[in-house]
TIBADO-880180 format. One line per 2 residues: their letters; for each residue y, z, x of C-alpha. Coordinates in steps of 0.02 Angstrom, whole numbers, plus 50000, padded with zeros to 5 digits. Layout:
! residues N
a = Y:Z:X; ... .
END
This chain:
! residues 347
xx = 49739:49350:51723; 49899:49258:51648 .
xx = 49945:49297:51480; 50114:49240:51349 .
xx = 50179:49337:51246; 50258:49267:51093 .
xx = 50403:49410:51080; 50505:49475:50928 .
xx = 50671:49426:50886; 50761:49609:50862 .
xx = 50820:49740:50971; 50713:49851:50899 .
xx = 50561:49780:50883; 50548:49684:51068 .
xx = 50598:49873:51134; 50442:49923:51031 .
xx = 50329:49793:51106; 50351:49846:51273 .
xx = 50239:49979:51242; 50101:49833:51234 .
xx = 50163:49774:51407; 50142:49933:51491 .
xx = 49986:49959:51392; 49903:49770:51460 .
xx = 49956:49817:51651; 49879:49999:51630 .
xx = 49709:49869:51598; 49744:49790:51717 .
xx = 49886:49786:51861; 49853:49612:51916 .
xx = 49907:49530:51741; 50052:49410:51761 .
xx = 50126:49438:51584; 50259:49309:51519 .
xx = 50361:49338:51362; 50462:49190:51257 .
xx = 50591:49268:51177; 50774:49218:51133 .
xx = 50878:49230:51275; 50966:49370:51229 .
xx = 50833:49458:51253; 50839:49441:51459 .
xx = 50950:49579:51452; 50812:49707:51400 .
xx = 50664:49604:51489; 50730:49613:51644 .
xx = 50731:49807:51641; 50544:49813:51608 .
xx = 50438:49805:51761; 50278:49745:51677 .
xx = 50365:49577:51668; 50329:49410:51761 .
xx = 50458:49309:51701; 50553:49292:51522 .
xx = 50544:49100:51445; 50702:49059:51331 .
xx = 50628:49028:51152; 50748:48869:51114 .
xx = 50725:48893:50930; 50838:48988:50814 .
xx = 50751:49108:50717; 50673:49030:50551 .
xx = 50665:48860:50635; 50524:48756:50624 .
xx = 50546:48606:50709; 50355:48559:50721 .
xx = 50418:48423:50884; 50506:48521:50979 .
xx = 50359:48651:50971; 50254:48534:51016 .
xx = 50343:48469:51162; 50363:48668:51220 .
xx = 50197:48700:51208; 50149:48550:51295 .
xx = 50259:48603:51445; 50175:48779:51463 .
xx = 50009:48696:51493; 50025:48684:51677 .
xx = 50049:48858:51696; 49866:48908:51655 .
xx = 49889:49046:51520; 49731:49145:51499 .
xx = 49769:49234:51326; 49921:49219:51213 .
xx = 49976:49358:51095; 50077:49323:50950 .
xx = 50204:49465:50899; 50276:49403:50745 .
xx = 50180:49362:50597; 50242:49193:50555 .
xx = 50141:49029:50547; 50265:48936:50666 .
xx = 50266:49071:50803; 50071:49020:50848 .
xx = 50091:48828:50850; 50159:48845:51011 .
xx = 50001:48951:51112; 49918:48819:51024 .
xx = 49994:48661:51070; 49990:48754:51266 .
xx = 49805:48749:51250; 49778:48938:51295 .
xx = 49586:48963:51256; 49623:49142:51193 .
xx = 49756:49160:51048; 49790:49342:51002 .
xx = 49889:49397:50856; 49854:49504:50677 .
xx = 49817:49363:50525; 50003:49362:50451 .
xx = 50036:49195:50375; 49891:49064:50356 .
xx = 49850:49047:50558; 49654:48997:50532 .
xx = 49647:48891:50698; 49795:48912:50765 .
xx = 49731:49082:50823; 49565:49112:50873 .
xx = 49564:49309:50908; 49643:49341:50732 .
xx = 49643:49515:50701; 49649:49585:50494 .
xx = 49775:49717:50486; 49753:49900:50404 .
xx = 49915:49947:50374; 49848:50123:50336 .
xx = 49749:50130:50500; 49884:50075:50586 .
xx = 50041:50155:50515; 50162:50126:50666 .
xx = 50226:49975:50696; 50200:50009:50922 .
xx = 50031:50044:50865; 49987:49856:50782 .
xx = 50065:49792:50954; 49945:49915:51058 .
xx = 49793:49876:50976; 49831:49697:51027 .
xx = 49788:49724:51209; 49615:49789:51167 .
xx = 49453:49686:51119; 49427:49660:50939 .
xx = 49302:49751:50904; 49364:49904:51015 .
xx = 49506:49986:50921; 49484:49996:50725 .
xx = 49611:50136:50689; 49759:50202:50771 .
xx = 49674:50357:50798; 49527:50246:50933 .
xx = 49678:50218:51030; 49703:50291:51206 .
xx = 49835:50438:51210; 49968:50459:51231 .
xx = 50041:50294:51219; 50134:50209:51327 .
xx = 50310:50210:51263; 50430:50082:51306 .
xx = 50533:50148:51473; 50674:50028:51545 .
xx = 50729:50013:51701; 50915:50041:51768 .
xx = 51001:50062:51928; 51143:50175:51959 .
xx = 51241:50057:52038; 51204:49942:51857 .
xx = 51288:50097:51762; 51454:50120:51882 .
xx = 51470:49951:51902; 51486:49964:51694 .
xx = 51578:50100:51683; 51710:50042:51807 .
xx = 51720:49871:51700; 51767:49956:51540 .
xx = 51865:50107:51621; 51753:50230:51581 .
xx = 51800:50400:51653; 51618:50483:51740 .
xx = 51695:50654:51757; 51662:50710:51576 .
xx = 51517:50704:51472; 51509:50550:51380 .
xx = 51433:50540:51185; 51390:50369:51128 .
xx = 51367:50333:50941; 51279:50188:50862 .
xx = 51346:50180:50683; 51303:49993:50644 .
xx = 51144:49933:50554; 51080:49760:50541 .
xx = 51030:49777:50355; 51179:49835:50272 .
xx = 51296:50010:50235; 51138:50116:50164 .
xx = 51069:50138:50329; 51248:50197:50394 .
xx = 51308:50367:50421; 51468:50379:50338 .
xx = 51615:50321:50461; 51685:50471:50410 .
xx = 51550:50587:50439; 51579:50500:50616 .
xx = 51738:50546:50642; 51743:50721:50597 .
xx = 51547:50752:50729; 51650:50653:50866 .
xx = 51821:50794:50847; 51706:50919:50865 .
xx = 51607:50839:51002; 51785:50805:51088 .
xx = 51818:51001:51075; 51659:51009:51204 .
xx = 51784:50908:51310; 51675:50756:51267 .
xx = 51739:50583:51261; 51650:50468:51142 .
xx = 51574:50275:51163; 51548:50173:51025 .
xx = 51413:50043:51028; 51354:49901:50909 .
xx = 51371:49702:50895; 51538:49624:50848 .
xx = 51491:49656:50664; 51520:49833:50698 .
xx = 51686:49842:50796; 51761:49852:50601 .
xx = 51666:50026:50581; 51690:50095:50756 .
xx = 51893:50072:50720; 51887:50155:50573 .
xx = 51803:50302:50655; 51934:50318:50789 .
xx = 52072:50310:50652; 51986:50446:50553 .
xx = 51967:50539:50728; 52104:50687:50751 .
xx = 52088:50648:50938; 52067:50462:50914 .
xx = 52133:50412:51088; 51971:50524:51156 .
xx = 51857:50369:51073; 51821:50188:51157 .
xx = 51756:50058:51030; 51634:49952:51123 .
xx = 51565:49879:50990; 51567:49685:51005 .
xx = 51646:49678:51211; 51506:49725:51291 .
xx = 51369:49591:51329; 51186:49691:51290 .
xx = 51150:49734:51492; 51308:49829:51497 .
xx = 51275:49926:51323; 51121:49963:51409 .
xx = 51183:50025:51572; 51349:50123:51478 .
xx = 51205:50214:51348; 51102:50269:51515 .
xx = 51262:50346:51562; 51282:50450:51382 .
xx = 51233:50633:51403; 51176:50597:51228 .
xx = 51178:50484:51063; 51193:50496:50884 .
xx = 51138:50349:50822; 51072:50261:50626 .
xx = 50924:50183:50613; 50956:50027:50725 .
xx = 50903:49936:50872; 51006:50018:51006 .
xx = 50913:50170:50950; 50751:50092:51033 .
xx = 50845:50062:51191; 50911:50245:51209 .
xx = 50758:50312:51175; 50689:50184:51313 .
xx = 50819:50252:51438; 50767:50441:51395 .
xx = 50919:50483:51329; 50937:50648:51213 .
xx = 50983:50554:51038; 50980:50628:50868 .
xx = 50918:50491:50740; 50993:50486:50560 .
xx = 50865:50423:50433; 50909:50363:50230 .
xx = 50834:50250:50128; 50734:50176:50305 .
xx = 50586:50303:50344; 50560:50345:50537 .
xx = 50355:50333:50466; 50349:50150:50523 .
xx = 50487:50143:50667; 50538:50288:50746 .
xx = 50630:50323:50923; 50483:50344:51021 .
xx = 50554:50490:51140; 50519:50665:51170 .
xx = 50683:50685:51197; 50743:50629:50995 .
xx = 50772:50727:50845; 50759:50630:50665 .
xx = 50864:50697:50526; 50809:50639:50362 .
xx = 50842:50728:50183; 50728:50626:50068 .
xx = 50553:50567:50076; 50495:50411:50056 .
xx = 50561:50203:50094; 50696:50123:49981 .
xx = 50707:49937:50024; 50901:49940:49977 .
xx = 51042:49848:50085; 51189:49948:49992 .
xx = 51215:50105:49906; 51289:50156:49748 .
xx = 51401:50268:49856; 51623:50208:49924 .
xx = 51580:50088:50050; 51414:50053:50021 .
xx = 51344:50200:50096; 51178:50295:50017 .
xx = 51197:50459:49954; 51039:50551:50056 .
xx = 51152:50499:50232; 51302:50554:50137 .
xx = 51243:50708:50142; 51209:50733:50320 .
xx = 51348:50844:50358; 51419:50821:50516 .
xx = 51404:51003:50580; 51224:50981:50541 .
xx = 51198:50833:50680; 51296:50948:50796 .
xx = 51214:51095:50786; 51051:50979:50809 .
xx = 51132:50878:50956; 51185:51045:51048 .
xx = 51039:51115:51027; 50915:50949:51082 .
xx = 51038:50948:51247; 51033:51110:51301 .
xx = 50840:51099:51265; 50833:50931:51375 .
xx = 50930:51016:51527; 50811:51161:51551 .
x = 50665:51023:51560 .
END
């Protein structure tokens, strides 16, 4: 059995879909399972076991160049996929199984796809409320799995791989001391200040993190490095914080968060691949609801003060921020972090 994958394009969501990798090789162990992806996402392929090989998606996202899908698709032929699933919902991420020739095309109805898949699945959003759910019920026969309650349990959550020598060969790149406890923090988010914790808010959990003799890493993109200064500025003990956001390529943000004794994180990709490395994390919800997306770990604790999902980029609050995270206090997510690590160590 060969089978493509037609991955995601965010953090998040391809850490989600491993969960549908793991689940296709518990089927069956001699499935060669290929994933197209954008290249960045090698960095987080490569740590998941279930994987064959990764294939560079070429196009940018929202891209349609009907040619050069054609001429991709043609290419793949040779390699004699038995199924494809399609992640994403769009009309152009199918053309390409299609043009391939794969006799089985996999994928929930999305856009218009009549024909271009021929396993089209209708989605319940109520019977499937989580989004590693939708991709689960993929690997299963059509007719099998109705509801997310038919599924097998428990899941298989998404799990990466990495090698000690992968984290000190990290840390000694960034001069990362490994004789205190380090406490990453992941205070970007890709759709805008309400789905940040207040930089401040930041500041004041790391000083009382660093009175635990902690030091603290800060991850994110380069869109972040802007917030991660202005928590060390707003830190009393700023020269006890390292802003990595934006210097570290993704496998090293992966290797230096597997190194964290624990992370404090928004709503945000990197919050997938902590709770993929098992990492203690405390998850700080807003206007976003963990009811669709949350850190699939039993090692995470979600802090969330309203109910409900707000599709808003920016708040009404300085900065952009939205009020419900504003009022997160910080002594709140430390209470809950010491209490989630010293819970974790006795496991």
């Amino acid at each position: 059995m060969k089978t493509l994958i037609i991955g995601p394009s965010w953090v998040g969501d391809m850490m989600m879909s491993q969960s549908l990798y793991r689940t296709l090789k518990q089927l069956d162990p001699s499935n060669e399972i290929d994933v197209m992806a954008p290249a960045w996402c090698q960095a987080l392929l490569n740590k998941m076991p279930e994987i064959n090989q990764s294939i560079d998606m070429p196009l940018g996202h929202g891209e349609f160049s009907l040619a050069k899908r054609y001429k991709l698709g043609k290419s793949l032929r040779a390699n004699q996929y038995d199924q494809a699933i399609i992640l994403p919902n769009s009309l152009k991420s199918a053309l390409i199984p299609f043009f391939a020739k794969i006799p089985k095309r996999t994928g929930w109805k999305g856009e218009m796809r009549y024909g271009l898949l021929n396993d089209m699945r209708k989605l319940d959003k109520q019977a499937f409320p989580l989004m590693v759910e939708r991709y689960v019920a993929l690997a299963y026969p059509k007719h099998q799995i109705h509801q997310a309650d038919e599924l097998p349990q428990p899941l298989l959550w998404p799990k990466l791989n990495v090698e000690a020598d992968e984290i000190s060969q990290a840390l000694a790149t960034f001069n990362i001391p490994q004789d205190v406890p380090l406490i990453g923090f992941c205070p970007g988010a890709e759709f805008g200040p309400a789905k940040r914790w207040p930089d401040y808010h930041y500041a004041s959990l790391a000083d009382l993190l660093v009175k635990q003799h902690a030091k603290i890493l800060i991850f994110g993109s380069a869109n972040d490095f802007e917030v991660g200064e202005r928590i060390i500025s707003k830190m009393t003990h700023g020269d006890q914080g390292i802003n990595l956001a934006g210097k570290t390529k993704l496998e090293q943000a992966v290797s230096l968060i597997a190194s964290c004794k624990a992370i404090v994180t928004n709503d945000t990709g990197l919050m997938h691949v902590a709770a993929a490395l098992d990492r203690p994390l405390v998850a700080l919800y807003g206007p976003s609801s963990p009811d669709f997306t949350p850190p699939l770990s039993n090692r995470a604790e979600v802090i969330r003060l309203i109910t409900g999902y707000q599709r808003v980029r920016q708040g009404d609050a300085e900065q952009g921020y939205h009020q419900s995270l504003i009022d997160i206090k910080p002594e709140t997510v430390f209470e809950t972090l010491m209490k989630l690590i010293v819970r974790c160590e006795k496991e």
